[in-house]
C-alpha positions in Angstrom: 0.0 0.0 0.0 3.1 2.2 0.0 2.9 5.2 -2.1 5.0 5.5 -5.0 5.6 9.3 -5.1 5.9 8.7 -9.3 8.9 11.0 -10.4 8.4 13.8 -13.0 9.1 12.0 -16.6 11.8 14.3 -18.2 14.7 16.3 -16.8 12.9 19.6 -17.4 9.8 18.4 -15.5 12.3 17.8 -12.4 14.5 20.7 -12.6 10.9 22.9 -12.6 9.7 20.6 -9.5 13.0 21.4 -8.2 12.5 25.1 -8.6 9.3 25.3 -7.1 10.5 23.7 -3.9 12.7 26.5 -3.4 10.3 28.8 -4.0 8.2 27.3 -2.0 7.8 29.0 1.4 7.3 32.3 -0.7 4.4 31.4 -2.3 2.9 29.7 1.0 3.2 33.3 2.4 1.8 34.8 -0.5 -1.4 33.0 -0.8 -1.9 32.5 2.9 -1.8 36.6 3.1 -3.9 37.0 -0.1 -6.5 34.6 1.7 -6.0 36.2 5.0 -6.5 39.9 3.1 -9.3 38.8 1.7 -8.5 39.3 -1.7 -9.1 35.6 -2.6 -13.1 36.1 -1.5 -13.4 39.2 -3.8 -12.0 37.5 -6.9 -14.9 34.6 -5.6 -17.9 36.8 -6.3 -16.6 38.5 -9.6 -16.4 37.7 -12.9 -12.7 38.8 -12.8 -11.4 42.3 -11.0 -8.1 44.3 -11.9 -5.5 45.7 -9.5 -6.8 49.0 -9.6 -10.1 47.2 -8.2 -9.1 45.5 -5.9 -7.2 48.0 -4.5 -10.4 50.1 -4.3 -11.8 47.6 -1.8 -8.7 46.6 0.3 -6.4 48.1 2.4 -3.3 47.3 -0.1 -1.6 49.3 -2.3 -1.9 48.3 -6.3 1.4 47.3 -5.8 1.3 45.0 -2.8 -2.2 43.2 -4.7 0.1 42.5 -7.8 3.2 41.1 -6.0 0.4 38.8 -3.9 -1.4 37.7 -7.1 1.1 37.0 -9.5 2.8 34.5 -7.0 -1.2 33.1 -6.3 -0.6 33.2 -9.8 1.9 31.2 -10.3 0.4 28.3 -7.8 -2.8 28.2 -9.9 -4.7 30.2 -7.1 -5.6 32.5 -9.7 -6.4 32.9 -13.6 -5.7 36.0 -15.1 -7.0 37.5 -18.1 -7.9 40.4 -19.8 -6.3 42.3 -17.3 -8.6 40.8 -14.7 -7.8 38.2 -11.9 -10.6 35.1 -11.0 -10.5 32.9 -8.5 -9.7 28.7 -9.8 -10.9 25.9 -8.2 -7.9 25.7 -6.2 -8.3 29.8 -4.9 -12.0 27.3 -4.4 -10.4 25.2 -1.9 -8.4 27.7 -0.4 -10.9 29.6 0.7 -13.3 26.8 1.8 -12.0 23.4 2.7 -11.7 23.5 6.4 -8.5 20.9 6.4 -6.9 22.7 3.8 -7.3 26.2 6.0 -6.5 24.4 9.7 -3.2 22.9 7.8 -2.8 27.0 6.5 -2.8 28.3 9.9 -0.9 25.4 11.6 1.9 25.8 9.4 2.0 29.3 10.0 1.5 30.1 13.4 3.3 27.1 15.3 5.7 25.8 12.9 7.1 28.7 10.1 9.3 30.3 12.8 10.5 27.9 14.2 11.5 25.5 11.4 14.5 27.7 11.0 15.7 25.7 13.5 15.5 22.5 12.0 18.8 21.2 10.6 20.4 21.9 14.7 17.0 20.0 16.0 17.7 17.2 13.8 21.5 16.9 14.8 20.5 17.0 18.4 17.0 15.4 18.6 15.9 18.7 20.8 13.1 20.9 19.6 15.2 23.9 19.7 12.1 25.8 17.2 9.9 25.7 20.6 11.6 29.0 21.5 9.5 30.8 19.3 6.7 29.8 21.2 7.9 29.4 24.7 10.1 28.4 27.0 9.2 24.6 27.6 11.2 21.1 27.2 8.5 19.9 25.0 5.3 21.3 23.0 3.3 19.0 25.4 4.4 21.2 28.6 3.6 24.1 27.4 0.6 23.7 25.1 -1.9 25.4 27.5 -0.1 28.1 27.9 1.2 28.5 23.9 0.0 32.4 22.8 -2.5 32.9 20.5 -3.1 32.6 17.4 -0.7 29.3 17.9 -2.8 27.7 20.8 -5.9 27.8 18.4 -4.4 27.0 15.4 -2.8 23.9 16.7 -6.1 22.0 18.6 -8.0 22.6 15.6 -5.1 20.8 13.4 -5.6 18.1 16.3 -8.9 18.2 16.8 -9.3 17.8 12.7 -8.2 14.7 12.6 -9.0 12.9 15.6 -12.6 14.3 15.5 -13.3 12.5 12.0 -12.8 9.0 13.5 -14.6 9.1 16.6 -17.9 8.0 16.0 -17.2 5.1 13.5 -15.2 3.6 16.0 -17.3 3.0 18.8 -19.4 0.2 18.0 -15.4 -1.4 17.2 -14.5 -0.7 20.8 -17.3 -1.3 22.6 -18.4 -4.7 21.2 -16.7 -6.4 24.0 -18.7 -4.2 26.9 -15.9 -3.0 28.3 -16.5 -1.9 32.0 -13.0 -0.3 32.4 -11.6 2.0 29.2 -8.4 3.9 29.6 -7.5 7.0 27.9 -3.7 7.2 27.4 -2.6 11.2 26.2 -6.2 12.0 26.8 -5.8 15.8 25.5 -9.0 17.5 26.1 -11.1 14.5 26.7 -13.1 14.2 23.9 -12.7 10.6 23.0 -13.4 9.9 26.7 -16.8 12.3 26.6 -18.0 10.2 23.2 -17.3 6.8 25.1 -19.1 8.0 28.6 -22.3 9.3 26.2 -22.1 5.9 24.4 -21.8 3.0 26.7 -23.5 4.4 30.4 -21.9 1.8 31.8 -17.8 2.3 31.4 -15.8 4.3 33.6 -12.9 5.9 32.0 -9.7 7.1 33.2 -7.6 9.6 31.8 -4.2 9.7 31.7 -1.7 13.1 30.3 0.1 15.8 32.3 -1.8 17.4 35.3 -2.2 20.8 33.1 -4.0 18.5 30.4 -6.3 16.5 32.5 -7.3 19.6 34.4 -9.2 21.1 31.1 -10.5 17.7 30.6 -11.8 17.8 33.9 -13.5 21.1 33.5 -15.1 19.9 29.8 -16.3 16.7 31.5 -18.1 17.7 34.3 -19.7 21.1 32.4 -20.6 17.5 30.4 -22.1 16.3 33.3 -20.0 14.0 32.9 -18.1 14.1 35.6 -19.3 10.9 37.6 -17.8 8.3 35.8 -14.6 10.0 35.0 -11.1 9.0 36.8 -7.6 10.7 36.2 -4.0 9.6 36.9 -1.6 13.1 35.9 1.8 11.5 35.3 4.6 12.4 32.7 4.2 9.4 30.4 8.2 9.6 29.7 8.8 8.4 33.3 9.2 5.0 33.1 8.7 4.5 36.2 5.4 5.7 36.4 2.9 2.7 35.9 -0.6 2.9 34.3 -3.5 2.2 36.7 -4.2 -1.7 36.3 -7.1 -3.8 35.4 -8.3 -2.0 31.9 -10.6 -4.0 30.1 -9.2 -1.4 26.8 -6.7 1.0 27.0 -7.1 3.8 23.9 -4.2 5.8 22.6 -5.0 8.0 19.4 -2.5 9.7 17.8 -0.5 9.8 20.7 2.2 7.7 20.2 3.9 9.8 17.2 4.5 12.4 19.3 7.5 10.2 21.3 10.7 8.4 20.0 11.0 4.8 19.4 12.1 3.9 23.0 9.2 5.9 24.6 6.8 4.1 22.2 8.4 0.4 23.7 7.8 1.9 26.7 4.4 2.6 26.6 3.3 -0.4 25.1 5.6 -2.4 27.9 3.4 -0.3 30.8 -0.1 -0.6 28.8 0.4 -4.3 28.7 1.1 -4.4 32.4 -2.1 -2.8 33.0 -4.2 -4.7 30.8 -7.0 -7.1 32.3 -7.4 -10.3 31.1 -8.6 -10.5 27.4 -8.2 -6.8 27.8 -7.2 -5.3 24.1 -5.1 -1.9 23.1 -6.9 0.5 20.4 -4.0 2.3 18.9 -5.5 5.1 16.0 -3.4 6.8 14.3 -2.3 7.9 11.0 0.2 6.5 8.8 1.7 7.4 6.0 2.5 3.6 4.6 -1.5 3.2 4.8 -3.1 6.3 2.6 -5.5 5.0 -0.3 -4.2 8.5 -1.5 -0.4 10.2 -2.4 -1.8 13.6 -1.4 -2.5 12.1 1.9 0.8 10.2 2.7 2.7 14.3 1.6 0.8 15.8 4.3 1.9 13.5 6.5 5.5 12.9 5.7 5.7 16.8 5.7 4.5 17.1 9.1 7.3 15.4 10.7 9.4 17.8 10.4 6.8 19.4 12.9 7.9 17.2 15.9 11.4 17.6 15.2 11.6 21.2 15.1 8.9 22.4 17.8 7.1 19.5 19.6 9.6 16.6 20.4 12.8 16.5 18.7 12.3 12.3 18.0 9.4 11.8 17.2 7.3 11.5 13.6 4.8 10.4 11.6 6.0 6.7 11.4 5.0 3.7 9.2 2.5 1.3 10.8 4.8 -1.8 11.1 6.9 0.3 13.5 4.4 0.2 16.2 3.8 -3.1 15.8 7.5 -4.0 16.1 7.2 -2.0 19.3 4.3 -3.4 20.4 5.3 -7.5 19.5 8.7 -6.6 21.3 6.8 -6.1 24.4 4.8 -9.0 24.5 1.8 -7.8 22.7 0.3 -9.4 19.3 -1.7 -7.6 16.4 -4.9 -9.0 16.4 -6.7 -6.6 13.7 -5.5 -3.6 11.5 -8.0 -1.4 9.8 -8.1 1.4 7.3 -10.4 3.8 6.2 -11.5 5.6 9.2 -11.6 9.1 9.4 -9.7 11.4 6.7 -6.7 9.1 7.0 -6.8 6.9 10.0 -5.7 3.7 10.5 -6.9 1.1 14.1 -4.5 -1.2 15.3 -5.8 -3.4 17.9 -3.7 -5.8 19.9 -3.4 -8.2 22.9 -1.1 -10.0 25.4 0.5 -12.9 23.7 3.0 -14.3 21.8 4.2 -11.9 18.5 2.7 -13.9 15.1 4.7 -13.5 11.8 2.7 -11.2 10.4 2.5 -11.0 6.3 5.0 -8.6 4.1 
């Protein structure tokens, strides 16, 4: 299921791909401000507008409107004829596909800064780019307090993705009638709220960094909620720190990507410990190895650099078999792997037991 990324076919069509990847983060700016400016939403309701125009109606000079165009322009943002600009179908999405927008402002207002810092975060697997943001060891420390527009910008590229799986899964994970559902790297507490309002029965507890679980807590009990709710704060990077015991399912969605290898061995070691018997781990995630679409695998290739940079420093967007090496390494076997939820998600399931050979 790998992508293939096909190559451009001559050495012409490479050297212009080349080009435009160094061009690159100039023409993200460009259309990002022309969208921002509004300029893209008066070319939608036009049958094509000059400089002069548009000028009329913005706050822009004639001369900043050309300089933002012609780069839209050159992206295909833009047509232009006659003397006139219009608005193509990809100005289209642009301006209205919400995933295309979130990824806009995510890019922008957590990572642009600080992905100057990239090549030293890579050599020492620190994410020296937080800086721009704050002063924390990790993203995760720090996310509650991040500055605006950067705290908004980044739960909504969470929340994006997450959000689109939840409700197809529940019937998956509550088919056993699970009494006791853990929530490892809980965030907000929205997959525990949808699991509380489906089963009435399952107590959940939640498990992230005390600043975390104390906005879950608040969101759950304005819920009403509250009751059946149960949270253990711990740094998940201790090792030391054990998960509370007896869970009949233990949840993680896209969690694990944001830690290294090791962590990830980790976790599965302590979530195995803590599993009941016939108890069963629900890993969602996305992975790039798994997209029914290339366009889909990009995006998510090109957000590693993302945890590099400003969340982590070691972690990524990995390929699925290297959670499952993780996870068979510590005891646990695959029992089910499922695609299609979601934009891009994929459900590993898993359970105490001896690691099968699994197919290529």
């Amino acid at each position: 299921m790998t992508p293939r990324f096909t190559p451009p076919r001559t050495a012409l069509e490479a050297q212009a791909a080349a080009l435009k990847l160094a061009f690159g983060p100039v023409v993200f700016q460009c259309v990002r401000i022309a969208w921002k400016t509004g300029l893209l939403s008066s070319l939608e309701h036009s049958e094509g507008l000059d400089v002069g125009a548009l000028a009329a109606r913005h706050e822009l000079s004639e001369y900043a409107i050309s300089v933002l165009l012609e780069s839209c322009l050159s992206a295909q943002v833009v047509a232009f004829e006659d003397e006139k600009y219009s608005l193509t179908k990809v100005g289209y999405f642009v301006l209205h596909d919400p995933m295309s927008k979130i990824n806009f402002d995510f890019m922008h207002d957590v990572c642009y800064p600080g992905l100057h810092m990239l090549e030293e975060s890579l050599r020492q697997e620190k994410p020296l780019g937080l800086k721009t943001l704050g002063e924390w060891p990790t993203l995760y420390e720090g996310l509650t307090q991040f500055p605006e527009p950067a705290k908004t910008s980044w739960y909504a590229f969470d929340h994006l993705y997450s959000d689109s799986a939840f409700s197809s899964l529940l019937p998956l994970v509550f088919s056993s009638a699970p009494q006791r559902l853990m929530d490892i790297g809980a965030n907000t507490g929205k997959w525990t709220r949808h699991c509380l309002n489906h089963a009435p029965e399952v107590h959940v507890t939640l498990v992230d960094l005390p600043r975390q679980l104390e906005i879950a807590r608040n969101n759950l009990e304005e819920a009403g909620l509250g009751a059946r709710a149960h949270y253990a704060p711990m740094d998940i990077l201790d090792e030391n720190a054990s998960f509370p015991p007896n869970q009949d399912v233990i949840w993680m969605s896209q969690f694990l990507s944001c830690f290294s290898m090791e962590h990830i061995r980790s976790i599965f070691r302590r979530a195995r410990a803590a599993l009941a018997p016939d108890g069963r781990i629900h890993v969602l995630d996305t992975f790039w190895d798994r997209q029914q679409h290339e366009i889909s695998a990009f995006c998510l290739i090109n957000s590693s650099p993302y945890f590099t940079a400003i969340a982590s420093g070691n972690s990524k967007m990995y390929r699925s078999q290297d959670y499952i090496r993780c996870a068979n390494a510590e005891g646990l076997s695959l029992i089910d792997i499922r695609d299609g939820f979601g934009i891009c998600h994929t459900l590993l399931t898993f359970e105490a037991g001896p690691a099968p050979q699994l197919p290529a």
